[in-house]
C-alpha positions in Angstrom: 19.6 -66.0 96.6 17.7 -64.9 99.9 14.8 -67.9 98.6 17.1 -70.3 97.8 18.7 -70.0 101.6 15.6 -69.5 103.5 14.6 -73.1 101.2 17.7 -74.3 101.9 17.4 -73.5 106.2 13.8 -74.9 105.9 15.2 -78.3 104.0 18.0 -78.3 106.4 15.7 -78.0 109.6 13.2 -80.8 107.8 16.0 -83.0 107.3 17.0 -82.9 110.9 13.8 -83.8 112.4 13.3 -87.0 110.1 16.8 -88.1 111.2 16.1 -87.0 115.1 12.7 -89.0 114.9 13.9 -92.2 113.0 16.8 -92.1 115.8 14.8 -92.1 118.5 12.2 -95.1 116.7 15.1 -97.0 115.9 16.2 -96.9 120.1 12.8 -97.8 120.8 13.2 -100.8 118.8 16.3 -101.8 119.6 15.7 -101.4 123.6 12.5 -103.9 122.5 14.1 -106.4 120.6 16.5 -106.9 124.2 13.3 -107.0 126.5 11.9 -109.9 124.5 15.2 -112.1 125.3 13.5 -113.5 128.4 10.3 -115.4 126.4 12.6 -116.3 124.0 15.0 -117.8 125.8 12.5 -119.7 127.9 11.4 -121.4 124.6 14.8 -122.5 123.6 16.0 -123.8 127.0 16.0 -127.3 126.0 17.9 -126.7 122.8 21.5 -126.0 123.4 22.0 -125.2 119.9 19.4 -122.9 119.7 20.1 -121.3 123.2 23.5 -120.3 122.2 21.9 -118.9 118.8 19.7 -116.4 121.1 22.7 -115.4 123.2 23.9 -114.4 120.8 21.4 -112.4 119.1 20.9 -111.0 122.4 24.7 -109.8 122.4 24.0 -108.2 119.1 21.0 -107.1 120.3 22.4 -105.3 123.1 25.2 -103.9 120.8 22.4 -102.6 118.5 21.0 -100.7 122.0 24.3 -99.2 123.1 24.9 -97.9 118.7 21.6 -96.2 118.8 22.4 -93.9 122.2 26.2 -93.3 120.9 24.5 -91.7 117.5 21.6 -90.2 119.6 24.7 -88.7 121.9 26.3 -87.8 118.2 23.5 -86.3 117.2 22.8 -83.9 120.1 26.4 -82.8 120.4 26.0 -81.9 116.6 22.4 -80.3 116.9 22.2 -79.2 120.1 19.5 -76.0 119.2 17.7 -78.5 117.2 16.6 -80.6 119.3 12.9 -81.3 120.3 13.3 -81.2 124.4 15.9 -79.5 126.2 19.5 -81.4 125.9 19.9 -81.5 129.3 16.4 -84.1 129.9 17.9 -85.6 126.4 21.2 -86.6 128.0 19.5 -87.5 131.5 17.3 -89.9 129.4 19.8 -91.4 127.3 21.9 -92.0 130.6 19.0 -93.9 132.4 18.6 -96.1 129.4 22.3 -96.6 129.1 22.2 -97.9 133.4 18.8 -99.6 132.5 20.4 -101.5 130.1 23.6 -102.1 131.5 22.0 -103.6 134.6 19.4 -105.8 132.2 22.1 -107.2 130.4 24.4 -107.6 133.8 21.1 -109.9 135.3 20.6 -111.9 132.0 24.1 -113.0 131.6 24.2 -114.4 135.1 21.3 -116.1 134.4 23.0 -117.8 131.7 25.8 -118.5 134.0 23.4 -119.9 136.4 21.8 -122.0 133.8 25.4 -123.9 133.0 26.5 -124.8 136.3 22.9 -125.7 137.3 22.6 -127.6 134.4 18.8 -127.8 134.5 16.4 -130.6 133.3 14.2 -129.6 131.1 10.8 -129.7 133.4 12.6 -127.2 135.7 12.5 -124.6 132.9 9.1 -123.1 134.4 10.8 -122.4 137.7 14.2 -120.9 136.0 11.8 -118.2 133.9 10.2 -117.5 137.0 13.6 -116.8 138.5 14.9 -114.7 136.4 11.6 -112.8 136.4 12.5 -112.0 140.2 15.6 -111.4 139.6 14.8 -108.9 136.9 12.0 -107.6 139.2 14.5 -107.5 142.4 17.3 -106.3 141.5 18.7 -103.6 143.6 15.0 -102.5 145.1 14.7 -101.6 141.2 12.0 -103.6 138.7 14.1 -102.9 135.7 10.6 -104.1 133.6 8.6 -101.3 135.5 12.0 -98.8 134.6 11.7 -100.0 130.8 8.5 -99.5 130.7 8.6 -95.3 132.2 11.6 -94.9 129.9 9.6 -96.0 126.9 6.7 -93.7 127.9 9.1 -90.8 127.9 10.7 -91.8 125.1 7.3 -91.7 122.8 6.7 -88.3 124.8 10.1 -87.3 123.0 9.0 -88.9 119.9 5.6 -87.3 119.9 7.9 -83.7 120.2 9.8 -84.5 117.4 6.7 -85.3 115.4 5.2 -81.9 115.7 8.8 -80.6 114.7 8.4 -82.1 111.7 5.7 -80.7 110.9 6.8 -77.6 111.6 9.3 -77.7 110.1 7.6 -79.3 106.5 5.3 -76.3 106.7 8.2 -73.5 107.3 10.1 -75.8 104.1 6.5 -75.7 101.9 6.2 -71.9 102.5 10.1 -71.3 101.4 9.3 -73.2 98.3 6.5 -70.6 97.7 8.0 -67.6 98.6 11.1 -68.8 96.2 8.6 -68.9 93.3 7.1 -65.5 94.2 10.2 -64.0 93.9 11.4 -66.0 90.5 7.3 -65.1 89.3 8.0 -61.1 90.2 11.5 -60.8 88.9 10.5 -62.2 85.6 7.5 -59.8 85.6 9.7 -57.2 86.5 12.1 -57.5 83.8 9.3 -57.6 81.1 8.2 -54.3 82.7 11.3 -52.9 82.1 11.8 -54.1 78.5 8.7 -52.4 77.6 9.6 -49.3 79.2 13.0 -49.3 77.5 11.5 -50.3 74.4 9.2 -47.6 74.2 11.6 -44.8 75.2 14.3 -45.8 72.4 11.3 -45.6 69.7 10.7 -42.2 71.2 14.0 -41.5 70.9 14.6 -42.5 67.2 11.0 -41.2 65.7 11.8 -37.6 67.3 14.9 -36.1 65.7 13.2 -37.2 62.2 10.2 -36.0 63.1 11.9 -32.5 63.7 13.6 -32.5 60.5 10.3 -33.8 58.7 8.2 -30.6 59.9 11.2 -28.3 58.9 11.3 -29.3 55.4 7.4 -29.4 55.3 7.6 -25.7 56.9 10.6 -24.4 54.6 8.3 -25.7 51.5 5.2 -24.6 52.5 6.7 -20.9 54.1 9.5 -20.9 51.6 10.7 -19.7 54.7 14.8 -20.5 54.3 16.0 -18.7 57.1 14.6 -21.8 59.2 17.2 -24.6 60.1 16.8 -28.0 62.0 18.2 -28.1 65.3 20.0 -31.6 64.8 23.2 -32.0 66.1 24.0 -35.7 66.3 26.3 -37.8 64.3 24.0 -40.6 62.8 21.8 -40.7 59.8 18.6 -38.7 61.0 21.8 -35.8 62.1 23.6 -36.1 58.5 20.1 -35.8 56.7 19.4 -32.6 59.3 23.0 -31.0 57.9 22.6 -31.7 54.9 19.0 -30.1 54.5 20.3 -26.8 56.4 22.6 -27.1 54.1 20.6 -26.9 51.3 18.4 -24.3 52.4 21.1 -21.8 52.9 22.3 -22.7 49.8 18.7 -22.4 48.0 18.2 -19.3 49.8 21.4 -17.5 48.9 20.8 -18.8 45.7 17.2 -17.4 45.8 18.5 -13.5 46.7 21.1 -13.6 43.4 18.4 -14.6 41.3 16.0 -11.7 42.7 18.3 -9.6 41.8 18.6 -10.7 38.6 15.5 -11.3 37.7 14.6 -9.4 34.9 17.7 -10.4 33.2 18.1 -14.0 34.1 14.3 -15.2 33.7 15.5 -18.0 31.7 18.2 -18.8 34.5 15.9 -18.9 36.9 13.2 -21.2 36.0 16.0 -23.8 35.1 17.5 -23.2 38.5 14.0 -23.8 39.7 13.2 -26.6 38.3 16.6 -27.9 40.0 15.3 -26.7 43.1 12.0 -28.8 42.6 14.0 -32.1 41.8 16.1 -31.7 44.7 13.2 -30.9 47.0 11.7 -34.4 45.8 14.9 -36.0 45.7 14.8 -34.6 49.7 11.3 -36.1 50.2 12.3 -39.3 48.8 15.0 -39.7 50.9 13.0 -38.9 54.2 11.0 -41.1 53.2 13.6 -44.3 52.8 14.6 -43.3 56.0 11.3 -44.0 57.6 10.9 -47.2 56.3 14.2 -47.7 57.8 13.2 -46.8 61.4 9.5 -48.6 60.8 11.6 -51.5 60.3 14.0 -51.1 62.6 11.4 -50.4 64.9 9.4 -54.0 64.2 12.9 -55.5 64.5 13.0 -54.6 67.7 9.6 -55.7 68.6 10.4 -58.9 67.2 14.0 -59.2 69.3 12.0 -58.0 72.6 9.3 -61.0 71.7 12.3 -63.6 71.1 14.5 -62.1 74.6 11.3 -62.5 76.6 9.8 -66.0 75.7 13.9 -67.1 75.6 14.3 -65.5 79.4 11.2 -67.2 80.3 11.8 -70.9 78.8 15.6 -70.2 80.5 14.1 -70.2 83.5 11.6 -72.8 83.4 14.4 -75.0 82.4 16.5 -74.2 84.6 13.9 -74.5 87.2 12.8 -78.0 85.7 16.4 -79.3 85.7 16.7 -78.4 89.3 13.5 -80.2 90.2 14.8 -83.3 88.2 18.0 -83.4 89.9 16.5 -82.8 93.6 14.0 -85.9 92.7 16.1 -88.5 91.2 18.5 -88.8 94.4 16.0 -89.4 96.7 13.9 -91.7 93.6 17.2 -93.7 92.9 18.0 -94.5 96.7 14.0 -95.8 97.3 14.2 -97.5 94.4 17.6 -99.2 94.8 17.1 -99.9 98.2 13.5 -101.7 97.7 14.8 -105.3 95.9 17.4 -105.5 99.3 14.3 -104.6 101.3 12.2 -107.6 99.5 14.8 -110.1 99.8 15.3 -109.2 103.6 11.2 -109.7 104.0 11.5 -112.7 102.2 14.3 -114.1 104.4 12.3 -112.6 107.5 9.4 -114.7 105.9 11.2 -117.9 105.4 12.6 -117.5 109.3 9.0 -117.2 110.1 8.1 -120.4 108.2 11.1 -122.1 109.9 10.0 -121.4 113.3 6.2 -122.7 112.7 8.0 -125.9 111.0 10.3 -126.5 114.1 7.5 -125.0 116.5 4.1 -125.8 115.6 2.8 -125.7 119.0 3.6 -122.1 119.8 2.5 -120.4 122.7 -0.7 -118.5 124.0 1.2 -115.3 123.4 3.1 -115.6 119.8 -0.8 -117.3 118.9 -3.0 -114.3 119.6 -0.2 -111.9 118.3 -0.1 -113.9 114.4 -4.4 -113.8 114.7 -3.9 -110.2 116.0 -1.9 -109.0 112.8 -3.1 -112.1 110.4 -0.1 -113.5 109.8 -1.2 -115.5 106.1 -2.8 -112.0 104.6 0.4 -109.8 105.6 2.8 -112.3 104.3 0.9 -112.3 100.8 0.0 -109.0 100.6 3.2 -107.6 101.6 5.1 -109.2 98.3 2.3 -107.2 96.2 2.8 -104.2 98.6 6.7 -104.0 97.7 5.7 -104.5 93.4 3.3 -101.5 93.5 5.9 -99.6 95.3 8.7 -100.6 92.8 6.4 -100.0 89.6 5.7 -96.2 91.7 9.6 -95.8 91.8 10.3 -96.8 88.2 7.4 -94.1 87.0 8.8 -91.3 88.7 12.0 -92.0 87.9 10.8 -92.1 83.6 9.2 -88.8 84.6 12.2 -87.2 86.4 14.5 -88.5 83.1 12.2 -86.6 80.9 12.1 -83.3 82.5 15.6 -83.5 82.4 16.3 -84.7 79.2 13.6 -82.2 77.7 15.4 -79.3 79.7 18.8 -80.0 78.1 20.5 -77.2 79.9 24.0 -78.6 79.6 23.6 -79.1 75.5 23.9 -75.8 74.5 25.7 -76.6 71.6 24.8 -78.6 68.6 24.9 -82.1 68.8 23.1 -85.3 67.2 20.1 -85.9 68.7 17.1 -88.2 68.2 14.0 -86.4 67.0 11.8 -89.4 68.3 13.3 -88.9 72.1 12.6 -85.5 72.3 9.2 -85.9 71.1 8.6 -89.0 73.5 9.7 -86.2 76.2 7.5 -84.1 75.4 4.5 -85.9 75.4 5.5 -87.2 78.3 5.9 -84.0 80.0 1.9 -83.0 78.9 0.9 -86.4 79.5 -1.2 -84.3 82.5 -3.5 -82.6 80.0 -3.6 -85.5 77.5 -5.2 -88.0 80.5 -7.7 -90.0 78.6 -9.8 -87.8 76.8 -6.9 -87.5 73.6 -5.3 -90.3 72.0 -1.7 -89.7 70.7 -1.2 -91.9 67.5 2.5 -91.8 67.1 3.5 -92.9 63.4 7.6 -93.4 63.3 9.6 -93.8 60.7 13.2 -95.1 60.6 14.9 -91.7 61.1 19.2 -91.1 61.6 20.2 -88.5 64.5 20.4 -84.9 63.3 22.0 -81.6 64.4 20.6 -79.5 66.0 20.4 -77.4 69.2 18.1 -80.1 71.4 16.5 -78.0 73.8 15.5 -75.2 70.9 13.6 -78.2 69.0 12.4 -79.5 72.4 10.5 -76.0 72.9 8.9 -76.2 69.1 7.3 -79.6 70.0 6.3 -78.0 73.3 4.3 -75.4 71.6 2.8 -77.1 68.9 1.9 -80.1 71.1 0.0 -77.5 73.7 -1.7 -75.3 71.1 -3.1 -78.6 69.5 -4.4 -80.4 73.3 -6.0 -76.9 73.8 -7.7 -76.8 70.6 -9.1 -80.2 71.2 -10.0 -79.7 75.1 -12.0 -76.5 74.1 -14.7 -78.7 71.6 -16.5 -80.1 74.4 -19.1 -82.0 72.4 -16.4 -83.9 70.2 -16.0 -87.5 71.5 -13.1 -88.0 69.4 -10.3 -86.3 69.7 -6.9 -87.4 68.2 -3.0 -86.2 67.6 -1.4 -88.1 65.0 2.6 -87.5 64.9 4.4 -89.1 62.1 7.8 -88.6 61.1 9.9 -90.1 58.1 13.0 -89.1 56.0 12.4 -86.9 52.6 16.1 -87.9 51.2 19.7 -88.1 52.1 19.3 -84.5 53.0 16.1 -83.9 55.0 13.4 -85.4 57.5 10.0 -84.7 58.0 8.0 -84.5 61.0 4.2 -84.0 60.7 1.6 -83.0 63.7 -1.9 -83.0 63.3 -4.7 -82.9 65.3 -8.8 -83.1 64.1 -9.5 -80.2 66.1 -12.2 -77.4 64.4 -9.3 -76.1 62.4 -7.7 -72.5 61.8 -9.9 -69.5 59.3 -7.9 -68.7 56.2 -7.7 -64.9 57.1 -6.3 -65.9 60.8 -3.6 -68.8 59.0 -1.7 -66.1 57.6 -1.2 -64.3 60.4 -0.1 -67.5 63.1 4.0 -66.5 63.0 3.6 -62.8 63.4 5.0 -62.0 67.0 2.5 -60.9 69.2 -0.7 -62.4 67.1 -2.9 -64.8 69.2 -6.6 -66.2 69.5 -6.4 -67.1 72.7 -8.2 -64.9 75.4 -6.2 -62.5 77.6 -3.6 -63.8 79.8 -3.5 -67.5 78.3 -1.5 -66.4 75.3 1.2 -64.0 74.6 1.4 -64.7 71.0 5.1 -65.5 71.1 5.1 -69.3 70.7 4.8 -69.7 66.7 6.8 -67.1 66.0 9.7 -68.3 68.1 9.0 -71.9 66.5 9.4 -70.2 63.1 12.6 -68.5 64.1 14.2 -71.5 65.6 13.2 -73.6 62.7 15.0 -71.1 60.5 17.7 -71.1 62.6 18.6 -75.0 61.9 17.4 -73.8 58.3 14.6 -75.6 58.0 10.8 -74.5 57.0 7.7 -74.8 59.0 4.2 -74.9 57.4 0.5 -75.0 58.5 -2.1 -77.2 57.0 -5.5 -76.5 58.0 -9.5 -76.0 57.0 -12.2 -75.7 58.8 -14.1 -78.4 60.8 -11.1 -80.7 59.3 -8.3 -79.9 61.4 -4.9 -78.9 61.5 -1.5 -80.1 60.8 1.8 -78.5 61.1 4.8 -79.5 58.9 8.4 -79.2 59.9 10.8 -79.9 57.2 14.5 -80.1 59.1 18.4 -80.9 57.4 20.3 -83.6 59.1 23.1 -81.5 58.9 23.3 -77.6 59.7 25.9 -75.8 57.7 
């Protein structure tokens, strides 16, 4: 919980920074798209219909200007300790802007007044720019252009700050990310320390009570000592066995001490009673030892149950952690992605305006000119329609991935349910596509196959395992050139389906195949493996009772075959 909240401070902070920059770009803009009202008003001056068009895109304009430093004021009321200069210069900035432009706007719309009651041919034009260039120059001892032109240097000053607090603050969010992974990495370690430590101590436990009564009974026959007991005093079976053993010495030796003094009467007595005495002493040895092949496989029980909690712990949280990832991704994916058609058809219309103007306009002036040469107007308007493909195609792929992580993860389908085997593999491979890259081809060999029950996200983790076992057999020949996976599925009968993996890696020995679903057993060096895989996959393909087989010889590769029912009962 302390990662997850430092993460979500850092994200919080990063967040805050993106919007204060973009805020700040998007006045700069804004207070830019007003100054450029002069040249293009001085274009338009013989087109009424186009003159009133521009005042009133400079009305919007201005509108646009006087939005951006409200939200900037929004923002810095919200935010005030997250800003990247003092509030105080913020507010002093934002109010000389807000006067700037309140002045600008006052001198341009008495120019236009001053254009309708002068009424102005259209060769005076030249001398009515020039006027309003004085004016805006002039007005109140004040060149507002000269103003404009400090407040945007302080502005990018601003900007520049916010910058380097978004870096900081991506750093302060990458380190959370990693110190939120150290502490999921150590926990998990920790708990498998503990397991072991707990799993040793209960076989300690167990094995030493019996192993108290097994020396007393080997001490009692070897001494014929009977005045020795076992000093068991619990209630379960090792106790009962402990009883009834004391019991049976006191017995045998009060039985013992008539018969010695009867001995030279009862000879015939006694070696009957001692016979009885040797039968039960086996009968006593026969029982011990059915009661430690009980505890050996009690004991191997347990192993296997610790194997099965860890590797389930660990997939829980990779899942979980997977699902989490997904989720955080597709918002973000979805918006970019939704958001990029509306962003090609405004370009397009932007284009098409462009076009317009150089129809109507083909002489332009000495300034538009060098500014299409200076940004080569024909190559960005072609390459910007490729530009927004790519970035669509990019959108769509991560949003396949972000699907498959999820829908391998299945974290919300705990249950059984019908699934399709085909999707699950499909999301597999997708999620190992990474280690595939070009050096293994996948031959995928369908059949037409109905949806079966089943827990998804068990079967999910079988494919997972087999899938990885077989790319790092293949990636480990390095002089192969070929290296293949074939997966090919079909339905047996009305009952069952079959899915087959096979790879033509070097194969598995015939004294190792044997051994591949014992928990624990692995080729792999130390720390790659921890032997656990195959013997879960065998346990959660008996769970949906089905069988799982390998298929192998050397220097001809391997195959594994899952046989599954289409319904669990």
């Amino acid at each position: 919980m302390l990662a997850y909240h430092n993460e979500l401070h850092a994200h919080k902070q990063l967040n805050l920074s993106y919007q204060q920059q973009s805020l700040l770009k998007d006045l700069e803009n804004a207070v830019t798209r007003i100054r450029l009202h002069p040249q293009r008003l001085f274009t338009v001056l013989e087109n009424s219909i186009w003159l009133e068009f521009e005042k009133n895109k400079f009305s919007e304009d201005l509108n646009q200007v006087n939005d951006k430093i409200s939200n900037l004021e929004t923002f810095i009321n919200t935010y005030p300790d997250d800003l990247a200069i003092d509030r105080i210069d913020f507010y002093h900035l934002l109010n000389n802007y807000q006067s700037t432009t309140k002045l600008y706007s006052k001198i341009i719309k008495f120019f236009w007044q001053k254009l309708e009651q002068d009424n102005l041919p259209v060769k005076e034009t030249n001398s009515s720019y020039a006027e309003l260039i004085d004016l805006l120059k002039e007005e109140k001892g004040v060149n507002l252009n000269v103003k404009f032109e400090q407040l945007s240097d302080e502005l990018i000053r601003i900007i520049g700050h916010a910058e380097i607090q978004k870096q900081y603050a991506n750093t302060s969010f990458s380190n959370a990310q990693k110190l939120r992974f150290q502490v999921i990495t150590g926990s998990m370690l920790l708990s498998v320390a503990i397991a072991a430590v707990l799993a040793l101590y209960t076989s300690r436990l167990i094995a030493r009570p019996l192993q108290v009564v097994t020396n007393v009974a080997q001490k009692i026959t070897q001494e014929s000592n009977f005045q020795l007991r076992a000093n068991i005093k619990s209630h379960d079976e090792v106790g009962t066995l402990a009883a009834s053993l004391n019991q049976l010495v006191e017995w045998v030796g009060d039985y013992t001490k008539e018969l010695e003094l009867a001995r030279q009467n009862l000879e015939q007595r006694v070696e009957e009673r001692t016979q009885e005495l040797e039968l039960a002493r086996q009968n006593l040895e026969q029982r011990v030892e059915e009661r430690t092949q009980e505890l050996q496989k009690t004991l191997q029980d347990l192993k296997e149950t610790q194997g099965q909690l860890i590797q389930t712990e660990k997939m829980s949280s990779l899942g979980e952690m997977v699902a989490g990832i997904a989720h955080e991704i597709n918002n973000p994916v979805n918006f970019i992605y939704g958001n990029i058609q509306c962003a090609n058809d405004y370009i397009q219309d932007l284009l098409s305006l462009v076009d317009l103007y150089q129809q109507e306009y083909p002489e332009k002036s000495w300034i538009i000119a060098e500014k299409i040469e200076e940004i080569d107007l024909n190559f960005l308007t072609k390459d910007l329609t490729n530009l927004l493909a790519s970035m669509k195609m990019g959108a769509q792929r991560i949003r396949e991935i972000v699907l498959s992580l999820r829908n391998f993860s299945r974290l919300d389908e705990a249950d059984m349910k019908d699934v399709d085997i085909h999707e699950g593999i499909d999301n597999t491979l997708l999620i190992l596509n990474h280690r595939i890259k070009n050096e293994i081809v996948v031959i995928k060999q369908y059949g037409s196959l109905p949806l079966i029950e089943c827990y998804p996200a068990q079967l999910n983790q079988v494919f997972m395992n087999i899938l990885s076992n077989a790319i790092d057999a293949l990636l480990e020949q390095k002089t192969q050139t070929e290296k293949n996976i074939i997966i090919n599925t079909l339905k047996v009968d009305n009952h069952y389906i079959k899915v087959g993996i096979r790879d033509n890696g070097p194969g598995i020995p015939r004294e190792i195949r044997n051994k591949l679903f014992n928990p624990f057993f692995t080729t792999k060096p130390v720390g790659k493996g921890t032997g656990l895989g195959l013997s879960i996959c065998y346990q959660i393909i008996d769970k949906h009772k089905g069988k799982i087989e390998v298929i192998s010889e050397l220097k001809q590769g391997t195959e594994f075959v899952i046989i599954l029912p289409l319904k669990t009962i």
